[in-house]
MMTF fields as JSON, N, C-alpha, C and O atoms, coordinates in Angstrom:
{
  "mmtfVersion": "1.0.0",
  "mmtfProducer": "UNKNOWN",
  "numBonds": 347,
  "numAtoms": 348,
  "numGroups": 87,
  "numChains": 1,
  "numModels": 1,
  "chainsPerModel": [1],
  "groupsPerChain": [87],
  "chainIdList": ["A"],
  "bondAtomList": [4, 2, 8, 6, 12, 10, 16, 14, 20, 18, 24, 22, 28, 26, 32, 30, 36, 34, 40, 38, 44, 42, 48, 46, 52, 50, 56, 54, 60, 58, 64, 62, 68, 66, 72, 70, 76, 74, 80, 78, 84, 82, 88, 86, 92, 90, 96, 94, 100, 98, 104, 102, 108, 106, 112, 110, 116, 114, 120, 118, 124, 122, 128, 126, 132, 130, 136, 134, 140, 138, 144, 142, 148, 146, 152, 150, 156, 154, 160, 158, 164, 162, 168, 166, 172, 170, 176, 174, 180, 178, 184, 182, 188, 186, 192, 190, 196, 194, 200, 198, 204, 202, 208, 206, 212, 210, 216, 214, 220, 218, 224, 222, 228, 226, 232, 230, 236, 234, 240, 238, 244, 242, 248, 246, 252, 250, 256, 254, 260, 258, 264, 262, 268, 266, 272, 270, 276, 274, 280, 278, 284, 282, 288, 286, 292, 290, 296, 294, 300, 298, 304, 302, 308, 306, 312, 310, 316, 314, 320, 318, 324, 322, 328, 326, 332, 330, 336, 334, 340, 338, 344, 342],
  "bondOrderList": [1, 1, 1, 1, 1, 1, 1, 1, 1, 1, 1, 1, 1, 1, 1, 1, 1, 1, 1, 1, 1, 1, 1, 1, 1, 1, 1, 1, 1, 1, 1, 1, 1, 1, 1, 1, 1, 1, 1, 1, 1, 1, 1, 1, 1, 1, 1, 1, 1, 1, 1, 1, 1, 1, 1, 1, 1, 1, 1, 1, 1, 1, 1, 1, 1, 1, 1, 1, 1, 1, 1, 1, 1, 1, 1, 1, 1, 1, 1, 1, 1, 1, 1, 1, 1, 1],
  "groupList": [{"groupName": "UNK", "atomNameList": ["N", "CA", "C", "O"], "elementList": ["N", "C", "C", "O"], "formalChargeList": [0, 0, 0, 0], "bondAtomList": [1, 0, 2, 1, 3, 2], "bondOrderList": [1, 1, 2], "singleLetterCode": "X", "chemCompType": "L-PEPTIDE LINKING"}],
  "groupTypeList": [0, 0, 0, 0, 0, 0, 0, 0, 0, 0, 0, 0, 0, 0, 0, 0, 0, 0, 0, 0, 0, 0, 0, 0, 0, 0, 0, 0, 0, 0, 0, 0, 0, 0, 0, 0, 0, 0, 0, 0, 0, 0, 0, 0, 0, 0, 0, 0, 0, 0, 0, 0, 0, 0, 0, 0, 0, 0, 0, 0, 0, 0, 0, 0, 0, 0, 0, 0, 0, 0, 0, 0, 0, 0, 0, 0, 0, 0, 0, 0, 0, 0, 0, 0, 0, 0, 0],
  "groupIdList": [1, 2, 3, 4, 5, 6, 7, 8, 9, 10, 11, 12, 13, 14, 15, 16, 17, 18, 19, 20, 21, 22, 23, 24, 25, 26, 27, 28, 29, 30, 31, 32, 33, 34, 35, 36, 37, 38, 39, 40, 41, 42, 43, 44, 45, 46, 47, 48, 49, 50, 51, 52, 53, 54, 55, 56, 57, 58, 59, 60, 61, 62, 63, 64, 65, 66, 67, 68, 69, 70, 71, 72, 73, 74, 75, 76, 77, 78, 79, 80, 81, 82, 83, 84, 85, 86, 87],
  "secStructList": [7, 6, 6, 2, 2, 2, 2, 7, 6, 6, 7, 2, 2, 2, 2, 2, 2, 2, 2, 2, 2, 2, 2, 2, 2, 2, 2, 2, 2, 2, 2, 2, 2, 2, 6, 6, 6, 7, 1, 1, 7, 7, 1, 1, 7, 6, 6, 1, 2, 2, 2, 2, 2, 2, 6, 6, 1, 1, 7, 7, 3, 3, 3, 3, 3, 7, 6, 6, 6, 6, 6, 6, 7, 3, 3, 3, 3, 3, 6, 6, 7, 7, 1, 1, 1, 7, 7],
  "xCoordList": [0.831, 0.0, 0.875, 0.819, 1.559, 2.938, 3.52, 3.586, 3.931, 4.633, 3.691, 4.245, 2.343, 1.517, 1.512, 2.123, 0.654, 0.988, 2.056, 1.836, 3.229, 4.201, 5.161, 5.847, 5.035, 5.697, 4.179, 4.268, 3.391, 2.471, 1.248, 0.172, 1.21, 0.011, -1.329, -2.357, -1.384, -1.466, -2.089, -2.693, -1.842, -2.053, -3.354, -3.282, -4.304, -5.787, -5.461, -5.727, -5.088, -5.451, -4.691, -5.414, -3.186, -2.576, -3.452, -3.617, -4.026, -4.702, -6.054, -6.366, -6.633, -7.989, -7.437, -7.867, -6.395, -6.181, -5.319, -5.048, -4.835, -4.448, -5.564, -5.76, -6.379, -7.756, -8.577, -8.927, -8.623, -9.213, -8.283, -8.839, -7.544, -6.291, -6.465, -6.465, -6.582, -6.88, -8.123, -8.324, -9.019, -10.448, -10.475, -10.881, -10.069, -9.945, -9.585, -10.154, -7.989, -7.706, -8.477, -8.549, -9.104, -10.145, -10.553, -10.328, -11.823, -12.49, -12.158, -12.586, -11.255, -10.489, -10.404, -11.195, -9.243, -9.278, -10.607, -10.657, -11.689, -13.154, -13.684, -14.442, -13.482, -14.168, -13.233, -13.854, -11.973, -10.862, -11.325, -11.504, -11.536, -12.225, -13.49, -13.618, -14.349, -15.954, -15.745, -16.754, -14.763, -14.388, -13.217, -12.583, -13.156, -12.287, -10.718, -10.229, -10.36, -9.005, -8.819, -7.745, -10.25, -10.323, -9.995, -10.246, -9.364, -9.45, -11.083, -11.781, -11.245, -12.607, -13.855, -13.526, -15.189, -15.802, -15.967, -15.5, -16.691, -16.904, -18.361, -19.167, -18.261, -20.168, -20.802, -21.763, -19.907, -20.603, -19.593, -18.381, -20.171, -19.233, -18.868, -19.469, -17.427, -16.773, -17.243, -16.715, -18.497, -18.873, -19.559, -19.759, -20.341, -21.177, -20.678, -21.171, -19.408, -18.329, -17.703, -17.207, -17.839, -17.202, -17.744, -17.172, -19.557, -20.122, -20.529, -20.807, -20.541, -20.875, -19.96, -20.393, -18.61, -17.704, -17.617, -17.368, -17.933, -18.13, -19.306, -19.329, -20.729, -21.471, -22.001, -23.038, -20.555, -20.33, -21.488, -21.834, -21.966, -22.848, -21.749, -22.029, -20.224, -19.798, -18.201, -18.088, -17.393, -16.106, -14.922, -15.212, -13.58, -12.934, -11.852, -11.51, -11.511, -10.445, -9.517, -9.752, -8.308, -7.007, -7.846, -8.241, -7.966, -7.847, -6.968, -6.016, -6.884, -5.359, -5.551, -6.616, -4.296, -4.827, -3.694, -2.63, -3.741, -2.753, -2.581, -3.27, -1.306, -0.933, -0.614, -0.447, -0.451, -0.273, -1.703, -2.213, -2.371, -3.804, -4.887, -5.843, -5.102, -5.994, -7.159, -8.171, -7.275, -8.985, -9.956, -11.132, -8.988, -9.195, -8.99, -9.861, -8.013, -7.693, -7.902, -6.871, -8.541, -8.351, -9.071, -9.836, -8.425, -9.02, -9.127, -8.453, -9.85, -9.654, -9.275, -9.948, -7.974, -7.953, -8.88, -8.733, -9.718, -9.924, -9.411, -8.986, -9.418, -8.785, -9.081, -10.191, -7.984, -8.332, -8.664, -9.08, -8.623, -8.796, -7.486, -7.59, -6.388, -5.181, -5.098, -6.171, -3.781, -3.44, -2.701, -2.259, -2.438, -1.576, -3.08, -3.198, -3.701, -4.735, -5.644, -6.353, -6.189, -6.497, -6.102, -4.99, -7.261, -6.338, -7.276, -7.03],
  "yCoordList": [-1.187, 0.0, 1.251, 2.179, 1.136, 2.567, 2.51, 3.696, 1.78, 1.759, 2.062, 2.561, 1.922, 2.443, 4.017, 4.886, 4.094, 5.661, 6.339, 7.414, 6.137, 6.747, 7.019, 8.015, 6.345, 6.238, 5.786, 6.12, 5.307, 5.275, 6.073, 5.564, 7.18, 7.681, 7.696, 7.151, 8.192, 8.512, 7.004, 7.134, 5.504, 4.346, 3.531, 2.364, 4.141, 3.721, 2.489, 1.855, 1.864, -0.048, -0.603, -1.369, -0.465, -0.557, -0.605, -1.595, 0.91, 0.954, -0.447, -1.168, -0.72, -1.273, -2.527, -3.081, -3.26, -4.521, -4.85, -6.043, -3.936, -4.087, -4.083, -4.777, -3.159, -2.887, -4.707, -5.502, -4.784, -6.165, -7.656, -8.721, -7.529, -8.784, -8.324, -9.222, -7.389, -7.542, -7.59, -8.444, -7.002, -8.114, -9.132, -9.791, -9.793, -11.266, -12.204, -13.158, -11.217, -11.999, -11.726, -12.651, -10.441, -10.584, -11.298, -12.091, -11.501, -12.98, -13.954, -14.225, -14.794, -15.99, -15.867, -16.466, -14.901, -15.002, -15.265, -16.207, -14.301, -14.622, -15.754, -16.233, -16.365, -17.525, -18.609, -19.395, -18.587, -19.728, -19.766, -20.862, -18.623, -18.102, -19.192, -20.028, -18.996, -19.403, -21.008, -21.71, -21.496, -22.752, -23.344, -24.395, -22.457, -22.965, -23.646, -24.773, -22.359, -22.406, -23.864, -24.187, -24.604, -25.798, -24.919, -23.715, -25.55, -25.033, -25.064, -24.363, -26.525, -26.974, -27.046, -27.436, -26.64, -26.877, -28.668, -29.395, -29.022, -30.763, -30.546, -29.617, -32.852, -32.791, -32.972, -32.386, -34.107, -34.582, -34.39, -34.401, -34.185, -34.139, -35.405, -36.289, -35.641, -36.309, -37.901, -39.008, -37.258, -38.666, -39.245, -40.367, -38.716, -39.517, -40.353, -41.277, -39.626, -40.812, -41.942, -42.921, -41.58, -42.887, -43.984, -45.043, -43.484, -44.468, -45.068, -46.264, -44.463, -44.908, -45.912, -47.061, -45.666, -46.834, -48.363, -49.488, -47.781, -49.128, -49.671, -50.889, -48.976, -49.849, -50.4, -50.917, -49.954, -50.862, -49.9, -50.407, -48.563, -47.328, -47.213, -47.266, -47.033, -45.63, -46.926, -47.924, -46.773, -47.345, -46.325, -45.129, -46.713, -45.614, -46.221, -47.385, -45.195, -45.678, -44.446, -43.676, -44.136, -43.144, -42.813, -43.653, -41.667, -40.734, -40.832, -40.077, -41.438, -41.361, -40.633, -40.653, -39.674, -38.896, -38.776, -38.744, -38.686, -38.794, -37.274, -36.366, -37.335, -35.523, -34.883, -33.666, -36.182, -35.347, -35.436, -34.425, -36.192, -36.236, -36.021, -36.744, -35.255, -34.841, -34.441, -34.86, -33.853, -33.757, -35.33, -35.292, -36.622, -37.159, -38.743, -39.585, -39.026, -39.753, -40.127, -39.739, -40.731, -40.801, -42.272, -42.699, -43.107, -43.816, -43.877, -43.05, -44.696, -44.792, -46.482, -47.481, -46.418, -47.557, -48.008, -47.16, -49.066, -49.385, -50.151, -51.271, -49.264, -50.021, -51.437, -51.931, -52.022, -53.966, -54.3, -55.457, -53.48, -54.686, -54.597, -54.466, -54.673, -54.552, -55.482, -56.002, -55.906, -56.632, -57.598, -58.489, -57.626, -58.553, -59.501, -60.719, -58.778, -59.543, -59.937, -60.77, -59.693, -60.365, -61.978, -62.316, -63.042, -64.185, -65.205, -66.405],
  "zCoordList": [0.0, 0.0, 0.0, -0.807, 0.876, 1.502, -0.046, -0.371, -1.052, -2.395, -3.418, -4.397, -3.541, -4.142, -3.963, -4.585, -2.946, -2.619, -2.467, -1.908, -2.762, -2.417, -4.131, -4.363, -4.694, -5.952, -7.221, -8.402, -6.88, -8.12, -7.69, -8.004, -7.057, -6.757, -8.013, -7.609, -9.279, -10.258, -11.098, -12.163, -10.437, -11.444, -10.897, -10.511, -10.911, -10.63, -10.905, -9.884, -11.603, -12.187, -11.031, -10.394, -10.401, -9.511, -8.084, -7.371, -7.85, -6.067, -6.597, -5.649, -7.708, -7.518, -7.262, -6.25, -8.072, -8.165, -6.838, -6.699, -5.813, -4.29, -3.498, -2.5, -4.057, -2.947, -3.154, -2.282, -4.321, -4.815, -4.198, -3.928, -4.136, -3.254, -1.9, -1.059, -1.569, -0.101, 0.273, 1.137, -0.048, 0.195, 0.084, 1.041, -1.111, -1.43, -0.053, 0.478, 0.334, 1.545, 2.866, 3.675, 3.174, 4.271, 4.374, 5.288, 3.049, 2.926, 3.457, 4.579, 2.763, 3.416, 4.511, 5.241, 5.128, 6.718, 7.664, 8.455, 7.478, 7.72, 7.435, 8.278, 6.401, 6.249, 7.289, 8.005, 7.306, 8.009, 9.454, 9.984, 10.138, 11.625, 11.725, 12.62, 10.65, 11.104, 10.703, 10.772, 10.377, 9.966, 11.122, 11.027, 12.088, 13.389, 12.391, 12.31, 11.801, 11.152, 9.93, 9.423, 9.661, 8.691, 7.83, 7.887, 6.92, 4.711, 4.116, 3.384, 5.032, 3.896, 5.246, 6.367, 4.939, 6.181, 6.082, 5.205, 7.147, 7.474, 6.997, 6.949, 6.419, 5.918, 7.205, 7.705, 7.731, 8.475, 9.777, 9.561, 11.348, 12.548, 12.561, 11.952, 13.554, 13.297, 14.29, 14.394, 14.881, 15.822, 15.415, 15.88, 14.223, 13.236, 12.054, 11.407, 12.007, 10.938, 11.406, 10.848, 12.608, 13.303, 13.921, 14.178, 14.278, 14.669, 12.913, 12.826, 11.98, 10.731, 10.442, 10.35, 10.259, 10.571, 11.07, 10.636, 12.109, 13.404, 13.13, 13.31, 12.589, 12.156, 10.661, 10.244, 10.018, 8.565, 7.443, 6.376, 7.845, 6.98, 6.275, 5.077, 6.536, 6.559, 6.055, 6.767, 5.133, 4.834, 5.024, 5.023, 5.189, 5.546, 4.494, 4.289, 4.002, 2.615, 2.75, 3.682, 1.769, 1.243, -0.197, -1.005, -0.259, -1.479, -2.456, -2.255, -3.421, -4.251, -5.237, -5.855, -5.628, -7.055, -7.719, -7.099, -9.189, -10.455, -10.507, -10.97, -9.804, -9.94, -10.949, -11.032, -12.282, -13.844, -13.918, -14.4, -13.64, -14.472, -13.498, -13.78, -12.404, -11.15, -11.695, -11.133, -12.491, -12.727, -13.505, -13.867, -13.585, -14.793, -14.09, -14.312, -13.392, -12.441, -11.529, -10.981, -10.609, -8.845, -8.923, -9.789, -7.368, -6.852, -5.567, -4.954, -4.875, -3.542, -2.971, -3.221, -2.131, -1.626, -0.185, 0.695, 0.187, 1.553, 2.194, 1.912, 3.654, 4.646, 4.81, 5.007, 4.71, 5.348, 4.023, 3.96, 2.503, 1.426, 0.46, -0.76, 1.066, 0.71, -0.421, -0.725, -1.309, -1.858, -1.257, -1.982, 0.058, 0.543, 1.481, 1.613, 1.811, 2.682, 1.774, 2.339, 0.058, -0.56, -0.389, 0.017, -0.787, -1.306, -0.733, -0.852]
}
């Protein structure tokens, strides 16, 4: 901001597109707060995933994703159906 005003007083496209990145980041910060510092909010609380679990609703697996090909790629492995405990 202090380098804007101080040397580009005069470059309107400059103050909007700072004024515009820092809202941007208000936002976020505000949203990270009401999300108790999560990235992503939760679907479901976490005592309902777990009794889902334990009573066989609910499977618990790894996310896997093709980091060349992420929009195009993914599987999921589950727990306990390994390839070694196959058989």
């Amino acid at each position: 901001q202090n380098y804007l005003d101080n040397f580009w007083p005069d470059l309107k496209a400059a103050h909007e597109l700072f004024d515009s990145i820092l809202q941007a980041r208000r936002e976020r910060e505000s949203e990270s707060q009401e999300n108790h510092g999560k990235e992503y909010p939760e679907h479901l609380p976490v005592e309902i995933l777990e009794a889902g679990i334990k009573s066989g609703r609910y499977i618990q697996g790894t996310l896997n994703v093709n980091k060349h090909r992420a929009q195009l790629e993914a599987f999921v492995r589950l727990q306990g159906f390994g390839s070694k405990e196959a058989g």
